[in-house]
C-alpha positions as semicolon CSV with decimal commas, in nm:
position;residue;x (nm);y (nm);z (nm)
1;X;0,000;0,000;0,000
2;X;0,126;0,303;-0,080
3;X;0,265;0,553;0,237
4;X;-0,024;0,824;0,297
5;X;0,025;1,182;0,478
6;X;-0,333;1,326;0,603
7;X;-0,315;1,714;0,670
8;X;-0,587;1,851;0,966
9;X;-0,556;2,238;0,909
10;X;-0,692;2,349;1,244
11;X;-0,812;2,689;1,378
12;X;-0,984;2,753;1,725
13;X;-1,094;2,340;1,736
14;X;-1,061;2,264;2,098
15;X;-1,436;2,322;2,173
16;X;-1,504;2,037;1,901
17;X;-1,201;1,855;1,801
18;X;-1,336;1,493;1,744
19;X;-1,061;1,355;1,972
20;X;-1,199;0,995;2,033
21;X;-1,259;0,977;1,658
22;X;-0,919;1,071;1,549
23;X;-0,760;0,840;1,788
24;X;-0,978;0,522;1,671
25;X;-0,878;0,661;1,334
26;X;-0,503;0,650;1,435
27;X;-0,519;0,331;1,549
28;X;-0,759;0,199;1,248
29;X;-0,469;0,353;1,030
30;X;-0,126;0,237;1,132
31;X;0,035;0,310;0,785
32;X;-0,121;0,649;0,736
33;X;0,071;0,925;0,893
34;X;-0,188;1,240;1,006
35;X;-0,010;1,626;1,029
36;X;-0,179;1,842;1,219
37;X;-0,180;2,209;1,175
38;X;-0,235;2,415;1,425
39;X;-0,303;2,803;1,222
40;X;-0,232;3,048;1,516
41;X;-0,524;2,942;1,742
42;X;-0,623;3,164;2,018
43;X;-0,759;2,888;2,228
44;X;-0,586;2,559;2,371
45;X;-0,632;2,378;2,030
46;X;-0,267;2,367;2,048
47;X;-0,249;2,184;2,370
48;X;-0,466;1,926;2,243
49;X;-0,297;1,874;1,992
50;X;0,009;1,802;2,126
51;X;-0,150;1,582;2,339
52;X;-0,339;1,401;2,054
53;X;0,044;1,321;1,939
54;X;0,202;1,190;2,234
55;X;0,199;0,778;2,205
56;X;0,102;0,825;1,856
57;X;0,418;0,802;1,634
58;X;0,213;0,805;1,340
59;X;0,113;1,197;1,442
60;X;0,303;1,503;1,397
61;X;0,205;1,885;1,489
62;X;0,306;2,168;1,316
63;X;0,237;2,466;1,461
64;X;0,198;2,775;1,154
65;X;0,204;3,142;1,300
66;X;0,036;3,349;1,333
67;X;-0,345;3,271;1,205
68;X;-0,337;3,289;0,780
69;X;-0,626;3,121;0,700
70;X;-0,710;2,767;0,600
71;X;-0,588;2,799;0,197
72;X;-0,200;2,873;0,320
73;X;-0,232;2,647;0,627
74;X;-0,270;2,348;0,397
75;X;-0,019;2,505;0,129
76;X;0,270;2,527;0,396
77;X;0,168;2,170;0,566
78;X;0,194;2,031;0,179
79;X;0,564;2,202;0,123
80;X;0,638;2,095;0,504
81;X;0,530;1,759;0,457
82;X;0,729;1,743;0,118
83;X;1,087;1,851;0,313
84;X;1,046;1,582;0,607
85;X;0,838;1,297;0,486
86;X;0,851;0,995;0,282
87;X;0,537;0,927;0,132
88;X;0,331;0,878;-0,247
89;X;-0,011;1,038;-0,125
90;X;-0,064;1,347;0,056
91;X;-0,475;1,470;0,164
92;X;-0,648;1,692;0,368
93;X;-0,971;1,631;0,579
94;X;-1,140;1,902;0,798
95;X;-1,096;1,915;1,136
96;X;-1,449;1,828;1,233
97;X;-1,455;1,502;1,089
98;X;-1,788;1,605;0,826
99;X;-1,567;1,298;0,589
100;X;-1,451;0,998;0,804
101;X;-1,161;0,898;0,847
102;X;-1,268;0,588;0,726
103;X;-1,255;0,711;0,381
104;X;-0,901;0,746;0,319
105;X;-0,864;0,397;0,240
106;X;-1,172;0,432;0,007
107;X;-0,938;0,718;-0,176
108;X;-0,579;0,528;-0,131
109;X;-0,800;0,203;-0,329
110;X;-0,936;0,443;-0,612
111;X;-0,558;0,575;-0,658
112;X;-0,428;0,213;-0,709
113;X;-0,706;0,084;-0,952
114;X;-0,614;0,401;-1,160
115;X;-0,249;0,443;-1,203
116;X;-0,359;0,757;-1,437
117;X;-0,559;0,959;-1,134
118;X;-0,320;1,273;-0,958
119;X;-0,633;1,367;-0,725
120;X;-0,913;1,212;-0,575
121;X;-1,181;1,420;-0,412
122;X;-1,496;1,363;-0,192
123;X;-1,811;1,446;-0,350
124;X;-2,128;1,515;-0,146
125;X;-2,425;1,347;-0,357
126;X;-2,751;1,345;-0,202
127;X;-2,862;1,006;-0,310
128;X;-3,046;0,686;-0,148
129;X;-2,804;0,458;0,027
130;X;-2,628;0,708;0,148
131;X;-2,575;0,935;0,443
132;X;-2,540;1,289;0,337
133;X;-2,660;1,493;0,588
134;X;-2,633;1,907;0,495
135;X;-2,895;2,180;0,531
136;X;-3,054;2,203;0,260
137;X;-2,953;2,597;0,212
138;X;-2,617;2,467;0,220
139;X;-2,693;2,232;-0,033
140;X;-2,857;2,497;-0,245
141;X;-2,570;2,767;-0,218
142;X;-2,306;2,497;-0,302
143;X;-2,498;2,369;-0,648
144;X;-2,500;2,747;-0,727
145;X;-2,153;2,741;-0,618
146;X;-2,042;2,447;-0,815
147;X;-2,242;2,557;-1,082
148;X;-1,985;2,936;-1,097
149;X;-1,684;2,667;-1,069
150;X;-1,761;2,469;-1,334
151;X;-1,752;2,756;-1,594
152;X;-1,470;2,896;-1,466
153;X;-1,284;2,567;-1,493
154;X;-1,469;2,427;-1,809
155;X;-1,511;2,077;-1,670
156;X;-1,818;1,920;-1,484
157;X;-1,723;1,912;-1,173
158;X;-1,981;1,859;-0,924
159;X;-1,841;1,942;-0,607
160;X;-1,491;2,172;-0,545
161;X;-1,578;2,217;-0,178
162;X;-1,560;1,889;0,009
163;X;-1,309;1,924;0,248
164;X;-1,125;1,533;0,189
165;X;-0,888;1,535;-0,111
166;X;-0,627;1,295;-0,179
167;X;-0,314;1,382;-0,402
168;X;0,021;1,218;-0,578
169;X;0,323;1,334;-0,425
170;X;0,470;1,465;-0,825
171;X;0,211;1,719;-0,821
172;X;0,225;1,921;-0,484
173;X;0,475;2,149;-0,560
174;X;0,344;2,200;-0,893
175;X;-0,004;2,316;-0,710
176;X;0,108;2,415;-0,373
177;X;0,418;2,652;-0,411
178;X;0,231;2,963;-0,502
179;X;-0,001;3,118;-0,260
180;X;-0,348;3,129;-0,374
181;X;-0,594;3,410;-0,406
182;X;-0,871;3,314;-0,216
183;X;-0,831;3,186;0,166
184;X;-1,161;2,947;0,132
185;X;-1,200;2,860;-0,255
186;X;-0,826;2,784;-0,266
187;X;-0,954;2,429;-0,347
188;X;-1,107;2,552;-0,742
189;X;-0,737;2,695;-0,769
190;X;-0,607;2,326;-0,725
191;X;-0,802;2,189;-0,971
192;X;-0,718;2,523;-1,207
193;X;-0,344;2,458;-1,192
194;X;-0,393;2,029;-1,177
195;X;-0,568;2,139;-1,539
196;X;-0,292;2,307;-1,676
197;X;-0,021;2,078;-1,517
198;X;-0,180;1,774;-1,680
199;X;-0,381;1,937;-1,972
200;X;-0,653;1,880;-2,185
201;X;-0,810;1,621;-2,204
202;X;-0,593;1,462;-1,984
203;X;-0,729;1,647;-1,661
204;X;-1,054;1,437;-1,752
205;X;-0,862;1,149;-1,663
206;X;-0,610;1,308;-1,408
207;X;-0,921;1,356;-1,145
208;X;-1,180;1,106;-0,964
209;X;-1,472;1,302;-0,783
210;X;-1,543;1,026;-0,495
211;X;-1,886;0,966;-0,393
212;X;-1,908;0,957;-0,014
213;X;-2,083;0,732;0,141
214;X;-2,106;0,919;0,477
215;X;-2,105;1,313;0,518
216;X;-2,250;1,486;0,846
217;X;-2,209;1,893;0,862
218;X;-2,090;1,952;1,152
219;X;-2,212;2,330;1,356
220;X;-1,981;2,613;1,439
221;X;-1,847;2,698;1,069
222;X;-1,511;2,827;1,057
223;X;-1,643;3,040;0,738
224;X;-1,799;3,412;0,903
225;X;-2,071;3,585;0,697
226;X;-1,778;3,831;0,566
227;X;-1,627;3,519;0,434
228;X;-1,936;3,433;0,217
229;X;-1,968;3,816;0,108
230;X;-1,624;3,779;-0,048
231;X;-1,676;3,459;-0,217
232;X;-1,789;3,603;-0,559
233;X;-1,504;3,859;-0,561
234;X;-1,260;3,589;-0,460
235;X;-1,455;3,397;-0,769
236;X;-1,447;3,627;-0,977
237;X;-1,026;3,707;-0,923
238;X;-0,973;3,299;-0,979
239;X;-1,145;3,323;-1,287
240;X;-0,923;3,647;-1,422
241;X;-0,657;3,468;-1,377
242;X;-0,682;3,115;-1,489
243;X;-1,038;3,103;-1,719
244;X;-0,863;3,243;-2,032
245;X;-0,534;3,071;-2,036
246;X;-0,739;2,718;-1,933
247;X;-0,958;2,839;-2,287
248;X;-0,652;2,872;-2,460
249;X;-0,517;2,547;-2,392
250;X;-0,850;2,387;-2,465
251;X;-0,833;2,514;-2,833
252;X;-0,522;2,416;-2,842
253;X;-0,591;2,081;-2,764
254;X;-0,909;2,035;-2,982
255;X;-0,719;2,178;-3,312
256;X;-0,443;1,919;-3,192
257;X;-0,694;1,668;-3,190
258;X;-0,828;1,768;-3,543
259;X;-0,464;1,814;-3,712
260;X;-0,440;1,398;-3,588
């Protein structure tokens, strides 16, 4: 099985840090080694951390100050865990737990029945069978969301929000060594630069969206209302920057494609 890092960007969690969950999941996941990030807390989430790692040699805490917001929290845990660790797949789940732990061996299995996949990423369908439990305003704003994303990264993606992604080790510093422009919707950037590290139509290929099985929003969103007032700006800036060159290469690829 291939050797898996698992970044927790935390901020203010020690009122609902999931400890007893994260230690089953330690336990459940020998091989997997978690990095925790603790992005210039206020509160003791620090302490708990620290005591989350002792006995666990598969846990490490890195503490990032001061507070710079979730997008460069997991960017410097990505280039940290690059410098110190050996490993072939590198994620990130959300502190609360919304995605299981149990999933990571869900997205380690896609990653070896695909030797063509450079990200896998949880997807939040509402369907029977499964357990996706989200508000349904939530729900509504992130279609409308998704729907904004898609355009700007011509390809149907269905969900750039869920907080569990998986990645290959050759791409991180490809997608992590410049700082992004938005703080929350860092994750659309990702898939923006995986697109033009991998092209078209390769990125087609390049990325599995993951259906989860099990999904629970979880209260006390890190994400203030002056957060989702700046989401269409911060939009708006991604798409500036990477909508026209992604076109380009498109074209490019299509009159490729019809010169074969």
């Amino acid at each position: 099985m291939s050797k898996t890092v698992i970044i927790i960007p935390c901020y203010n969690e020690a009122s609902r840090l999931p400890v007893e969950e994260f230690q089953q999941g330690f336990k459940a996941n020998p091989e997997v080694h978690f990095l925790f990030v603790n992005d210039g807390s206020t509160d003791n989430t620090l302490s708990i951390l620290n005591s989350l790692k002792e006995g666990n040699i598969n846990v490490d805490v890195f503490d990032s100050q001061p507070n710079s917001g979730k997008a460069n929290a997991v960017r410097i845990a990505m280039i940290h865990a690059l410098e110190h660790f050996e490993f072939d797949l590198i994620g990130y789940f959300d502190a609360d737990l919304a995605t299981p732990l149990n999933q990571i061996s869900e997205f380690e299995t896609c990653f070896s029945a695909n030797k063509d996949l450079k990200m896998v990423v949880g997807c939040r369908v509402r369907r029977l069978g499964a357990d996706i439990n989200r508000t349904w305003k939530r729900h509504i704003i992130g279609r409308v969301f998704a729907t904004f994303a898609s355009a700007t990264l011509m390809l149907p993606v269905y969900d750039t929000q869920c907080g569990a992604k998986m990645i290959c080790k050759e791409t991180i510093e490809n997608l992590f060594s410049e700082k992004f422009i938005s703080k929350w919707l860092f994750d659309v950037e990702v898939f923006a630069r995986l697109s033009l590290l991998v092209g078209f139509p390769n990125i087609k290929k390049a990325v599995y969206e993951h259906p989860l099985q099990v999904w629970i929003e979880k209260g006390d969103s890190r994400i203030k209302l002056k957060d989702f007032i700046k989401f269409p700006i911060d939009l708006l800036k991604i798409h500036r920057k990477y909508h026209s060159v992604l076109k380009k290469q498109i074209k490019n690829s299509d009159k490729t494609s019809y010169e074969k």
